[in-house]
Biopython code that builds the backbone (N, CA, C, O; Angstrom):
import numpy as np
from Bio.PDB.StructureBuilder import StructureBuilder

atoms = [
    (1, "UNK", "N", (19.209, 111.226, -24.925)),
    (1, "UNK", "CA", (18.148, 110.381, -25.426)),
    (1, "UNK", "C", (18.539, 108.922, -25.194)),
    (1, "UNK", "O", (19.743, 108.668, -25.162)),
    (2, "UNK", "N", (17.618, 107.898, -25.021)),
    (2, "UNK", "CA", (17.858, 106.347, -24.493)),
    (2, "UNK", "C", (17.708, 105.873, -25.410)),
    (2, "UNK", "O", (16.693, 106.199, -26.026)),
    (3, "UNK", "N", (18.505, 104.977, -25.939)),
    (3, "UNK", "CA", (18.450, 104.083, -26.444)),
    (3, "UNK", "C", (17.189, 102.891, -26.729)),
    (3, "UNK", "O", (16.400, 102.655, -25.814)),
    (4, "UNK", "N", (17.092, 102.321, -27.778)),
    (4, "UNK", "CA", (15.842, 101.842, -27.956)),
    (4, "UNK", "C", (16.330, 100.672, -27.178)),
    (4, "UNK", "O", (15.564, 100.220, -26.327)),
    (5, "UNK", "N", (17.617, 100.055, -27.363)),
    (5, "UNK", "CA", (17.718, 98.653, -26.529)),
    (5, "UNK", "C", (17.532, 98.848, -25.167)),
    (5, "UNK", "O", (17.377, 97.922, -24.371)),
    (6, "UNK", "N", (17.544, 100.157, -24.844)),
    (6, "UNK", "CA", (17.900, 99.944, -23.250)),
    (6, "UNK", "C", (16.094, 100.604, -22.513)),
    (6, "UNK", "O", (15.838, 100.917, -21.350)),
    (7, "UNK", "N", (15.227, 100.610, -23.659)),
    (7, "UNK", "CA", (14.117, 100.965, -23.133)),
    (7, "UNK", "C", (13.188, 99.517, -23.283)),
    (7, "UNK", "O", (11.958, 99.574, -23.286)),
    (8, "UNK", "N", (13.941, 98.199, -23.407)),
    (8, "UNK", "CA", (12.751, 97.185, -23.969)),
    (8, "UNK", "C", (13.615, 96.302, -23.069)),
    (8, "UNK", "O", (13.157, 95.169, -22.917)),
    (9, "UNK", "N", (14.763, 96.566, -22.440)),
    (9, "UNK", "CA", (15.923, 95.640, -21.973)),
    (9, "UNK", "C", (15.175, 94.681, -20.640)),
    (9, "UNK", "O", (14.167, 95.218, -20.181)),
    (10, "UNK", "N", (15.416, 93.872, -20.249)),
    (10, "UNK", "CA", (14.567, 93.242, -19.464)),
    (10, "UNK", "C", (15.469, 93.664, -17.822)),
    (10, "UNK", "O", (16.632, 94.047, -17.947)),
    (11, "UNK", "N", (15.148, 93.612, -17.038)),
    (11, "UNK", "CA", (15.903, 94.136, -15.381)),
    (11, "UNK", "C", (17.108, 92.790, -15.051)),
    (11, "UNK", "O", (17.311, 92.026, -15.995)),
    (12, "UNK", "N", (17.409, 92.689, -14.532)),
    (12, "UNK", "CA", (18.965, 91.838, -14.844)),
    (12, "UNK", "C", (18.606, 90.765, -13.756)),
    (12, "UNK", "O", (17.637, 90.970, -13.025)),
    (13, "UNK", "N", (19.303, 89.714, -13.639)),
    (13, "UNK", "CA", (18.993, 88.607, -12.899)),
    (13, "UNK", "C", (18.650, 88.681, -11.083)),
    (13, "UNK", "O", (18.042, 87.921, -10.330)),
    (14, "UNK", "N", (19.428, 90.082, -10.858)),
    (14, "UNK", "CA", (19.315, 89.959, -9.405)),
    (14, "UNK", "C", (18.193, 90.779, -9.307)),
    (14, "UNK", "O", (17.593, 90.561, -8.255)),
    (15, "UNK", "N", (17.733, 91.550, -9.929)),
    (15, "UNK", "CA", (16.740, 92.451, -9.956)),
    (15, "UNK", "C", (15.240, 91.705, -9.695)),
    (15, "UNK", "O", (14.487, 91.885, -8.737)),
    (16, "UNK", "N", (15.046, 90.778, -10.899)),
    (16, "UNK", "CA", (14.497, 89.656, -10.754)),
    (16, "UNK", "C", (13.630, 88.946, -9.959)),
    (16, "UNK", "O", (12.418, 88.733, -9.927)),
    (17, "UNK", "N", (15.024, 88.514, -9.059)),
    (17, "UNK", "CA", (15.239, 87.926, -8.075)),
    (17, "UNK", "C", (14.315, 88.375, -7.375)),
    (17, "UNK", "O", (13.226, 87.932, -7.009)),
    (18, "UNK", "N", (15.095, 89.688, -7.167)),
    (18, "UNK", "CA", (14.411, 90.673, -5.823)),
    (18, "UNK", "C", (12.782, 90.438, -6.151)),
    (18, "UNK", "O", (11.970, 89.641, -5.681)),
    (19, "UNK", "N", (12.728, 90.937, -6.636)),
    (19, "UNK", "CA", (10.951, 91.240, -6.731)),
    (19, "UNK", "C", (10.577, 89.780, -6.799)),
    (19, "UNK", "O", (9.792, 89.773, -5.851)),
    (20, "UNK", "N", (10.577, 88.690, -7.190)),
    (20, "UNK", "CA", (10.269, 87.338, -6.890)),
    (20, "UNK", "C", (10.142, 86.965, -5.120)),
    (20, "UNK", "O", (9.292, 86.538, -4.338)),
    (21, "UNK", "N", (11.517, 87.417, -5.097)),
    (21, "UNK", "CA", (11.715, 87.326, -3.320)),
    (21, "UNK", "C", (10.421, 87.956, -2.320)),
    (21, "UNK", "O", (9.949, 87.498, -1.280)),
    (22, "UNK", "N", (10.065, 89.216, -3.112)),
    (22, "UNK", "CA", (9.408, 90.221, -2.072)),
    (22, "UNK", "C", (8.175, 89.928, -2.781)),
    (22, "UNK", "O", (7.489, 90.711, -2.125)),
    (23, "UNK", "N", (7.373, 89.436, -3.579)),
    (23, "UNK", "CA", (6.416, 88.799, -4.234)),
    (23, "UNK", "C", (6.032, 87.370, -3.150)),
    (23, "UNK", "O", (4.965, 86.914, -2.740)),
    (24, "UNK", "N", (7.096, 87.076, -3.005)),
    (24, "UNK", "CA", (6.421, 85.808, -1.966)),
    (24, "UNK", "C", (6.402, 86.676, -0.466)),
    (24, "UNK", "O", (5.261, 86.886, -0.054)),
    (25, "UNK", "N", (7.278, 87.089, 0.211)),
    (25, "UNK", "CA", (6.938, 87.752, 1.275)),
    (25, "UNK", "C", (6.047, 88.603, 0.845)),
    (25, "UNK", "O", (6.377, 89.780, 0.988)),
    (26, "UNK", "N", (5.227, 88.447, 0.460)),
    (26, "UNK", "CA", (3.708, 89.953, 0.520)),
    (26, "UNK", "C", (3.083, 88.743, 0.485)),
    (26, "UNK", "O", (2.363, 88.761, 1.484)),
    (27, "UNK", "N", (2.949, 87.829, -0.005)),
    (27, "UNK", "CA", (1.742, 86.939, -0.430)),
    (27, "UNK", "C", (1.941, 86.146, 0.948)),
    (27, "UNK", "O", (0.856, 85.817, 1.427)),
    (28, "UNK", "N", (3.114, 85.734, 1.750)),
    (28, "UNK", "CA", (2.975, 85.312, 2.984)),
    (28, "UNK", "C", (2.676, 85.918, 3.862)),
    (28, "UNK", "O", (2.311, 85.349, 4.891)),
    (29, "UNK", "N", (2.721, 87.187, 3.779)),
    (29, "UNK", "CA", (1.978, 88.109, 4.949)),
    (29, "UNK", "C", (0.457, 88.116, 5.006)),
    (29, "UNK", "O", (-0.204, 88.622, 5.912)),
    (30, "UNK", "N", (-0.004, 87.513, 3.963)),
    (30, "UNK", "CA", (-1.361, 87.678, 3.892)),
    (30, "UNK", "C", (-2.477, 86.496, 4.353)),
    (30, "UNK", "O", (-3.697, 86.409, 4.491)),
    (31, "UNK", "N", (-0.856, 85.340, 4.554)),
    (31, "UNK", "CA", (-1.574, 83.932, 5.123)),
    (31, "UNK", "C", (-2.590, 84.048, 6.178)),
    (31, "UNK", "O", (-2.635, 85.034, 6.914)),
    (32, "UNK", "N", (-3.316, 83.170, 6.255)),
    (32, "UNK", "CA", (-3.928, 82.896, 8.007)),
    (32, "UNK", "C", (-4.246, 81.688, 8.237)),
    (32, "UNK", "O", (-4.891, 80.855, 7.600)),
    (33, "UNK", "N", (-3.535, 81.681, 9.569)),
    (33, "UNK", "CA", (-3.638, 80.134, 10.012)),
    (33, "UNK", "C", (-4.883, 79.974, 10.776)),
    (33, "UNK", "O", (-5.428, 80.598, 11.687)),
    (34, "UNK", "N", (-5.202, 78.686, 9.934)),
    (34, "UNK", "CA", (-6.905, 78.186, 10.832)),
    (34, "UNK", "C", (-6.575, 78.049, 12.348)),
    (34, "UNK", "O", (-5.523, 77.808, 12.939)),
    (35, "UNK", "N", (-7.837, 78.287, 12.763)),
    (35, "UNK", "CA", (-8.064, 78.225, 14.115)),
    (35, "UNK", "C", (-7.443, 76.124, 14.304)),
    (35, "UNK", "O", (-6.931, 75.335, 13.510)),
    (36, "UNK", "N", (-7.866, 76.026, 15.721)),
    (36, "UNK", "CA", (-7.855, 74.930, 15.992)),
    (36, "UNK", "C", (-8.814, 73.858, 15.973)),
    (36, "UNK", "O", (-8.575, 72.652, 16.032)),
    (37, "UNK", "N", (-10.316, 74.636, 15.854)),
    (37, "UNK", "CA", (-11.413, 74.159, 15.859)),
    (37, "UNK", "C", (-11.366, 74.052, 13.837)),
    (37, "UNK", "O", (-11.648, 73.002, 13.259)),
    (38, "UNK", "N", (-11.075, 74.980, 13.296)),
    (38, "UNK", "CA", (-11.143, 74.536, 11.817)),
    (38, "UNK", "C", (-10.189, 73.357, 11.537)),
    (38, "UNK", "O", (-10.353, 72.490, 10.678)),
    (39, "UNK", "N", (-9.091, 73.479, 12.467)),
    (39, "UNK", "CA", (-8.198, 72.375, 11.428)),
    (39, "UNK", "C", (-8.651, 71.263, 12.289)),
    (39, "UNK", "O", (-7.656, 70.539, 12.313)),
    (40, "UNK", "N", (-9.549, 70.701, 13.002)),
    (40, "UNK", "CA", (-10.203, 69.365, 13.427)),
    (40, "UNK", "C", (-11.737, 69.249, 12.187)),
    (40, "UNK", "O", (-12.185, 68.231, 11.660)),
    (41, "UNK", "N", (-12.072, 70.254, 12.089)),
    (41, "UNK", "CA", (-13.396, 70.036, 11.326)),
    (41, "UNK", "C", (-12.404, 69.964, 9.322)),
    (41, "UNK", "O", (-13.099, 69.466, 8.436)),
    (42, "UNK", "N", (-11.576, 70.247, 9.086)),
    (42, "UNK", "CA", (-10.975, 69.553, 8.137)),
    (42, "UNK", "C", (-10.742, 68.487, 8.275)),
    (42, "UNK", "O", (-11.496, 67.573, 7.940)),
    (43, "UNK", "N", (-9.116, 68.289, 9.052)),
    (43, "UNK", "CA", (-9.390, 66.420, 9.281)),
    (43, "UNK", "C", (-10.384, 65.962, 9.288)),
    (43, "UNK", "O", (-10.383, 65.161, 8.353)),
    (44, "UNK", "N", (-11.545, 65.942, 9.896)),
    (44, "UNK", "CA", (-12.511, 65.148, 10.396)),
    (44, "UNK", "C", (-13.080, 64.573, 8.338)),
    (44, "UNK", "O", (-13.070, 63.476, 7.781)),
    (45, "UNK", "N", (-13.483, 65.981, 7.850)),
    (45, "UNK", "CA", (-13.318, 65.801, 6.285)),
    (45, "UNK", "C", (-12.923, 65.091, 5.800)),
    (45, "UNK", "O", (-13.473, 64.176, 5.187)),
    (46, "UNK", "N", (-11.531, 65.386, 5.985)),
    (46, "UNK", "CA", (-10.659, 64.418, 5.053)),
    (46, "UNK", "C", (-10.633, 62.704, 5.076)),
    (46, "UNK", "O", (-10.519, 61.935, 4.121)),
    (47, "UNK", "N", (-10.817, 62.335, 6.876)),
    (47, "UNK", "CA", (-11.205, 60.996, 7.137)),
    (47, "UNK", "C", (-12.136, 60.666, 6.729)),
    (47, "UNK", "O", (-12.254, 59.563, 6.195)),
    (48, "UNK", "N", (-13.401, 61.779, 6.884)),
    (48, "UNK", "CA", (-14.684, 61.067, 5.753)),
    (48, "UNK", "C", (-14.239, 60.453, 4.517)),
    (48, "UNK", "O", (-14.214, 59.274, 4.165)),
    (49, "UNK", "N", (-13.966, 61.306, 4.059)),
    (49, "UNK", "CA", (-13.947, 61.350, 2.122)),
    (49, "UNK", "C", (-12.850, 60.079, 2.283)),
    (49, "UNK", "O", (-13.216, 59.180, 1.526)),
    (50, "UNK", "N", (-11.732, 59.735, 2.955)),
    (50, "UNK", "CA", (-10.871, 58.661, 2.863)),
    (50, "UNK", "C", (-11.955, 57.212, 2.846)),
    (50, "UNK", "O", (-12.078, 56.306, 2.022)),
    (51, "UNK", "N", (-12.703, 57.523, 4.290)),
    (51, "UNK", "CA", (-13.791, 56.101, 4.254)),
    (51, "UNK", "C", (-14.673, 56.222, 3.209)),
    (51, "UNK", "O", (-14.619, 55.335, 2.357)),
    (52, "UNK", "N", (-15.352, 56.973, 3.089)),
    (52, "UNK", "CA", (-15.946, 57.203, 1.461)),
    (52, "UNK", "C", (-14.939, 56.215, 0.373)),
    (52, "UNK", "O", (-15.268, 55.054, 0.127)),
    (53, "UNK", "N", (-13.547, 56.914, -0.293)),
    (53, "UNK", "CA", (-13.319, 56.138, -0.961)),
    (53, "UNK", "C", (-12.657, 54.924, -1.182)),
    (53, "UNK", "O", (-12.332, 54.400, -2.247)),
    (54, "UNK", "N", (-12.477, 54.488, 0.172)),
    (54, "UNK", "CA", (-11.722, 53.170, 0.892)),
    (54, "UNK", "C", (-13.488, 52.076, 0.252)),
    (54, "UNK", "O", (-13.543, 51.306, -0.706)),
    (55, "UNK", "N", (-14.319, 52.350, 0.955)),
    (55, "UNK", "CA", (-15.266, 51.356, 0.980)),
    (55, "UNK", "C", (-15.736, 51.823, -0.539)),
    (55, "UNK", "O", (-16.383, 50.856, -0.942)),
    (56, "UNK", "N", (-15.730, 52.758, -1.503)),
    (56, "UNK", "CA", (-15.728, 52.382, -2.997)),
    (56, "UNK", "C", (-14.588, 51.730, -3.446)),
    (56, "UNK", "O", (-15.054, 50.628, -3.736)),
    (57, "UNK", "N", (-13.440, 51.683, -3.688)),
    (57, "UNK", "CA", (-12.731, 50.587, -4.136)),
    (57, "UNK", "C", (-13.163, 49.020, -3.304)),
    (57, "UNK", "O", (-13.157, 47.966, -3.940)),
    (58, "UNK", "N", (-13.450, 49.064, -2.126)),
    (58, "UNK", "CA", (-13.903, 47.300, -1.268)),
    (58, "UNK", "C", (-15.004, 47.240, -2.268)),
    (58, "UNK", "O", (-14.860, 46.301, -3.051)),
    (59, "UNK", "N", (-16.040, 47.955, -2.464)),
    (59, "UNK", "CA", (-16.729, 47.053, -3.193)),
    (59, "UNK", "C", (-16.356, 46.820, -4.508)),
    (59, "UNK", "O", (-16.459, 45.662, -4.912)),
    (60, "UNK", "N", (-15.909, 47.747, -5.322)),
    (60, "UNK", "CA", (-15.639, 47.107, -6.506)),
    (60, "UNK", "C", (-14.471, 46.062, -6.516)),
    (60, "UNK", "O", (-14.133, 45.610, -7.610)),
    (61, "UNK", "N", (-13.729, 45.580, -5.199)),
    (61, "UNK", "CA", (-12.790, 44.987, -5.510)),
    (61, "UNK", "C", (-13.596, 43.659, -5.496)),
    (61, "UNK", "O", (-13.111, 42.654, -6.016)),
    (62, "UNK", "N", (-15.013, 43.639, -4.816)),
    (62, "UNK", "CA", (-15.091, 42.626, -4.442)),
    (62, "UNK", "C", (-15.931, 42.040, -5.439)),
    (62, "UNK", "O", (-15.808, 40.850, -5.732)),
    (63, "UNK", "N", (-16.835, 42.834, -6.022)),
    (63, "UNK", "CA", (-17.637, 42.530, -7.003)),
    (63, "UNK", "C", (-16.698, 42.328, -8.340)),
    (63, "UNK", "O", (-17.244, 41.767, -9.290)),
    (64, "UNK", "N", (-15.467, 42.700, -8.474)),
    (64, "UNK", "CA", (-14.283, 42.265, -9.275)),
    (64, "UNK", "C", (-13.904, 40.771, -9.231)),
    (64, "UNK", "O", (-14.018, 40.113, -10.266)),
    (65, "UNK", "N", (-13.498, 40.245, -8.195)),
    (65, "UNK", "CA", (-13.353, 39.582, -7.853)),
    (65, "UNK", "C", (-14.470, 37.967, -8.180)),
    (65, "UNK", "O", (-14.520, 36.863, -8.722)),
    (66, "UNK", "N", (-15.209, 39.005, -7.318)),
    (66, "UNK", "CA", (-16.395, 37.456, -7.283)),
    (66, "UNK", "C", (-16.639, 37.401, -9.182)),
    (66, "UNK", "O", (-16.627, 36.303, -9.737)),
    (67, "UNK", "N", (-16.813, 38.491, -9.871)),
    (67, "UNK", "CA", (-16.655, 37.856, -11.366)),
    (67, "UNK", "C", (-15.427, 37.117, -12.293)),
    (67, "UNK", "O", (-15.708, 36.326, -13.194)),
    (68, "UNK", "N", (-14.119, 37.462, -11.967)),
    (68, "UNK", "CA", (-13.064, 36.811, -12.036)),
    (68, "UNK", "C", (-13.503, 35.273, -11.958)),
    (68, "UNK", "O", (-13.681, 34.422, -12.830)),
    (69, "UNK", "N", (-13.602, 35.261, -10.610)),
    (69, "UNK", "CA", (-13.868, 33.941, -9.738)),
    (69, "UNK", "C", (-14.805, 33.122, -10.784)),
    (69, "UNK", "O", (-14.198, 32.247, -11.401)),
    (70, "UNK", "N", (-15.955, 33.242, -11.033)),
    (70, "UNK", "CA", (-16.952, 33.132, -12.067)),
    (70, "UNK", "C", (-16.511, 32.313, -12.940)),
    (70, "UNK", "O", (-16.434, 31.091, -13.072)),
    (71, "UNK", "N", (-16.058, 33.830, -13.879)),
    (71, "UNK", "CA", (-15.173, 33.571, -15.104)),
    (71, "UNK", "C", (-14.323, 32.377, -14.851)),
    (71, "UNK", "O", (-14.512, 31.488, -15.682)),
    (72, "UNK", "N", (-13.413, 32.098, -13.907)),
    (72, "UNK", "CA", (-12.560, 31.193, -14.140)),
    (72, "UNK", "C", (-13.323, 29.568, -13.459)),
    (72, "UNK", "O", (-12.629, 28.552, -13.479)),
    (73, "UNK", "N", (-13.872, 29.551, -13.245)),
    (73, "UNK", "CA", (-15.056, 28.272, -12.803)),
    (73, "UNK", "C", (-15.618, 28.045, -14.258)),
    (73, "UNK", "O", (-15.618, 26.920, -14.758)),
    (74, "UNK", "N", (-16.050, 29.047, -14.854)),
    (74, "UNK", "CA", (-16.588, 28.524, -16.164)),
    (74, "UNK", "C", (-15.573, 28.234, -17.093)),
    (74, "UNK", "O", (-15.581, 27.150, -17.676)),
    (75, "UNK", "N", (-14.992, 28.791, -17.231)),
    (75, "UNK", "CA", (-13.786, 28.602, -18.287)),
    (75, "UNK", "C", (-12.942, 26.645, -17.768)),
    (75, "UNK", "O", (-12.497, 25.873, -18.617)),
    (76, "UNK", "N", (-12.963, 26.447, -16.721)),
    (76, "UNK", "CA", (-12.880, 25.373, -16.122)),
    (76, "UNK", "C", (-13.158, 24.509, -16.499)),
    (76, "UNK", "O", (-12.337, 23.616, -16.708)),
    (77, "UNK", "N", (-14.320, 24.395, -16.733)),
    (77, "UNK", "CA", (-15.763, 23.481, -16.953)),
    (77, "UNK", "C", (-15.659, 22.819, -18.523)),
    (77, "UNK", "O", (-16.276, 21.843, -18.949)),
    (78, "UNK", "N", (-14.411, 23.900, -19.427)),
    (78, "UNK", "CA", (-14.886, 23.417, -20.929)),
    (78, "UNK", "C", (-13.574, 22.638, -20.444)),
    (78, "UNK", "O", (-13.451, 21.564, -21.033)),
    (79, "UNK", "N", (-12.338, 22.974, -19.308)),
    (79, "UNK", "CA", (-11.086, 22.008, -19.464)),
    (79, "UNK", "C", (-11.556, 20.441, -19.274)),
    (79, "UNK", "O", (-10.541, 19.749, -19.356)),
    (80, "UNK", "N", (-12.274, 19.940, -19.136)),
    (80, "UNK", "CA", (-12.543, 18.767, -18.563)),
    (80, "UNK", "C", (-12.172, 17.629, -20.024)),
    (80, "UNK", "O", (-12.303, 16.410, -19.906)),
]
sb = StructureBuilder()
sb.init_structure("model")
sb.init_model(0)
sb.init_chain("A")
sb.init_seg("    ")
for serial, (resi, resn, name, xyz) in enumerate(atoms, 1):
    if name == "N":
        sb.init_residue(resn, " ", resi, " ")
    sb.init_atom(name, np.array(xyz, "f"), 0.0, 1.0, " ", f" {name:<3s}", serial, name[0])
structure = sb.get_structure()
């Protein structure tokens, strides 16, 4: 008869291991690498969405800016 410790005991470090190890080799066997035509129509994506959010920060930098600018012209005006 087994023991109650040795029926709840956890599998030992190399054991572990193993199945971690062979857990990623199964899940890498299952990869697939995009064609060549997909991984240009990604990039192409990704450069969108970059100019997308390149020219949202330009404008708010600029409309930042030009109120700064403002602000400190008026604030100016009481140094006199």
């Amino acid at each position: 008869m087994a023991s109650l410790k040795t029926q709840t005991e956890r599998p030992g470090f190399v054991a572990r291991m193993r199945t971690w190890f062979n857990d990623i080799l199964a899940e890498l066997r299952r990869v697939v690498k995009p064609t060549p035509e997909e991984t240009t129509q990604m990039m192409l994506v990704v450069i969108g969405f970059v100019l997308i959010v390149a020219l949202w920060f330009a404008f708010w930098d600029a409309v930042l800016t030009y109120i700064t600018t403002r602000i400190e012209t008026w604030s100016q005006s009481f140094g006199r």
